[in-house]
C-alpha positions in Angstrom: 0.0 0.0 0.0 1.4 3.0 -1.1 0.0 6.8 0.2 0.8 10.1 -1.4 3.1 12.7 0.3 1.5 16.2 -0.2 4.4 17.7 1.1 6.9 15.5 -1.1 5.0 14.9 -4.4 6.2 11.3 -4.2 4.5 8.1 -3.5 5.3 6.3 -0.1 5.0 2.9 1.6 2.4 3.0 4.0 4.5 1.1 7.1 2.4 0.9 10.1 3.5 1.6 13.6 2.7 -1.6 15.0 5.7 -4.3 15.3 3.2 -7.0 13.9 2.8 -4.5 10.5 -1.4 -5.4 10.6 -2.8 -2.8 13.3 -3.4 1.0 12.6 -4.7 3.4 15.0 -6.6 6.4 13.7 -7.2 9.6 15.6 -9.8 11.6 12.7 -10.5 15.2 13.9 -13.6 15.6 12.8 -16.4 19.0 12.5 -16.7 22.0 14.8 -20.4 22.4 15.1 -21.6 25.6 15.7 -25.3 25.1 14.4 -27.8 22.8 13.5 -26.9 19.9 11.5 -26.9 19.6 7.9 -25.3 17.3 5.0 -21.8 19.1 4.8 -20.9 17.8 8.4 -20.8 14.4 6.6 -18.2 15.8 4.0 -15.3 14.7 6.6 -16.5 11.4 7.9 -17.7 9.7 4.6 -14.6 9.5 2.8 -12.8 8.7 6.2 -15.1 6.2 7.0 -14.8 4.8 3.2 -11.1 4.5 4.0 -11.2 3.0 7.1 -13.2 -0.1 5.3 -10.8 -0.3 2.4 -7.8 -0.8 5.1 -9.7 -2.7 6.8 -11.6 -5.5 4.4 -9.4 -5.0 1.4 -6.1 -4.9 2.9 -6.3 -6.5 6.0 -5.2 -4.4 8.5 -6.9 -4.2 12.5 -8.4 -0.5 12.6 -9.0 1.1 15.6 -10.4 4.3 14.3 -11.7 7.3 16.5 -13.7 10.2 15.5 -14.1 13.2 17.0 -17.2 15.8 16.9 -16.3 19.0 18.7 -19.5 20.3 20.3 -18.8 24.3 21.1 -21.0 26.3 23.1 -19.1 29.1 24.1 -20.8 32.7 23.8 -17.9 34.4 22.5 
């Protein structure tokens, strides 16, 4: 599995941390919701999620993947 390097321009093996080479754990900042909810909130978890199940059905790998959803009610 190979990912793309933004910063690079070049194409790199994905290695995961893991000794065993099979586990990857995900930390997936997610929205900052400052209203009511609405079908662009699901612009960041749909192709993550998407992702997730191609590492995880296609190529094997353990995925322990957490999302986060930052609720803000600060009167600022």
């Amino acid at each position: 599995l190979c990912i793309h390097n933004s910063l690079t321009k070049e194409k790199n093996l994905f290695v995961p941390i893991d000794p065993s080479g099979r586990e990857i754990t995900w930390y997936c900042y997610g929205s900052t919701v400052y209203d009511a909810g609405h079908l662009g909130h699901a612009r960041n978890y749909v192709p993550t999620d998407v992702l997730r199940r191609i590492l995880r059905d296609y190529f094997g790998f353990k995925v322990q993947f957490v999302p986060n959803v930052t609720d803000v009610d600060d009167k600022v």
